[in-house]
C-alpha positions in Angstrom: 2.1 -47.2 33.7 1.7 -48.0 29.7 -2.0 -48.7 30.6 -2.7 -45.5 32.5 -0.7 -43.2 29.5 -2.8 -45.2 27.2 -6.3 -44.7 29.0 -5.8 -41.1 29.2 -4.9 -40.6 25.5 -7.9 -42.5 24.8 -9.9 -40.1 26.8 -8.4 -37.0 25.2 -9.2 -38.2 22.2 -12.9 -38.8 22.8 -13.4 -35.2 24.3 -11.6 -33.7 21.5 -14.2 -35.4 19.3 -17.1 -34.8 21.1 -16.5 -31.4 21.5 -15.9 -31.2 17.6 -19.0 -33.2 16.7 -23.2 -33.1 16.7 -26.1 -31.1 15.9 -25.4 -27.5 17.7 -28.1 -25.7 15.7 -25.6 -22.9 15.0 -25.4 -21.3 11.7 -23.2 -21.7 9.0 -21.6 -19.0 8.0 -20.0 -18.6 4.7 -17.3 -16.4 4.0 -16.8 -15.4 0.5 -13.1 -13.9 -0.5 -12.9 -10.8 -2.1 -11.4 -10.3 -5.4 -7.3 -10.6 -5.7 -5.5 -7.5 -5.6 -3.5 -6.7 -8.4 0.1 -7.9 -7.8 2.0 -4.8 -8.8 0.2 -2.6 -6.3 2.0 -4.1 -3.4 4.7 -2.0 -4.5 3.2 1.1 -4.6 0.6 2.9 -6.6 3.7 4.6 -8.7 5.0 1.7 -9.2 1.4 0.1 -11.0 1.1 3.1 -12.8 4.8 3.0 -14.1 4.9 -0.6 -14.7 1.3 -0.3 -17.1 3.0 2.7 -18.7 2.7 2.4 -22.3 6.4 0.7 -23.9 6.5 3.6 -26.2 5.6 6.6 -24.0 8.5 8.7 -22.7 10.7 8.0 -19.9 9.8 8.6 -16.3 12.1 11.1 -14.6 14.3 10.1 -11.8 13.9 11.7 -8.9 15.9 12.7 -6.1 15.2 9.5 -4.0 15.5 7.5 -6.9 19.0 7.0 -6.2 20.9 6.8 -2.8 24.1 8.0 -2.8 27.2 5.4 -1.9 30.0 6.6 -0.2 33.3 4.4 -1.3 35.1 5.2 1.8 33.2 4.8 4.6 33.7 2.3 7.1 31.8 -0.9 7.2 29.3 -1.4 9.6 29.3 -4.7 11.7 26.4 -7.4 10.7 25.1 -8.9 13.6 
């Protein structure tokens, strides 16, 4: 039985690596990556803009959405 397991790894093995192997004749194709994206636009254009702000320009307002309310007495929701 250890023979037969053995023998059929064996031959798994050498048509996994014949498959991968020899002269195909296909082409090469090389993929080139594009630039990095700058790391503070995954947060949003608003947030690049307001993080390259100048240090000494005013304030950004705070808008409605800004803030989300919190209502001390409500009832906890479960966690699942």
């Amino acid at each position: 039985m250890k023979k037969l397991i053995m023998l059929s790894v064996v031959v798994a093995l050498a048509a996994g690596l014949s498959a991968c192997g020899g002269d195909g004749g296909g082409k090469t194709v090389v993929i080139t990556p594009g630039a990095p994206a700058d790391s503070n636009t995954k947060f949003g254009a608003k947030f690049a803009a307001d993080f390259k702000a100048d240090p000494n320009s005013d304030p950004a307002s705070v808008s409605a959405s800004d803030v989300v309310p919190v209502d001390p007495t409500a009832k906890p929701s479960p966690v699942n």
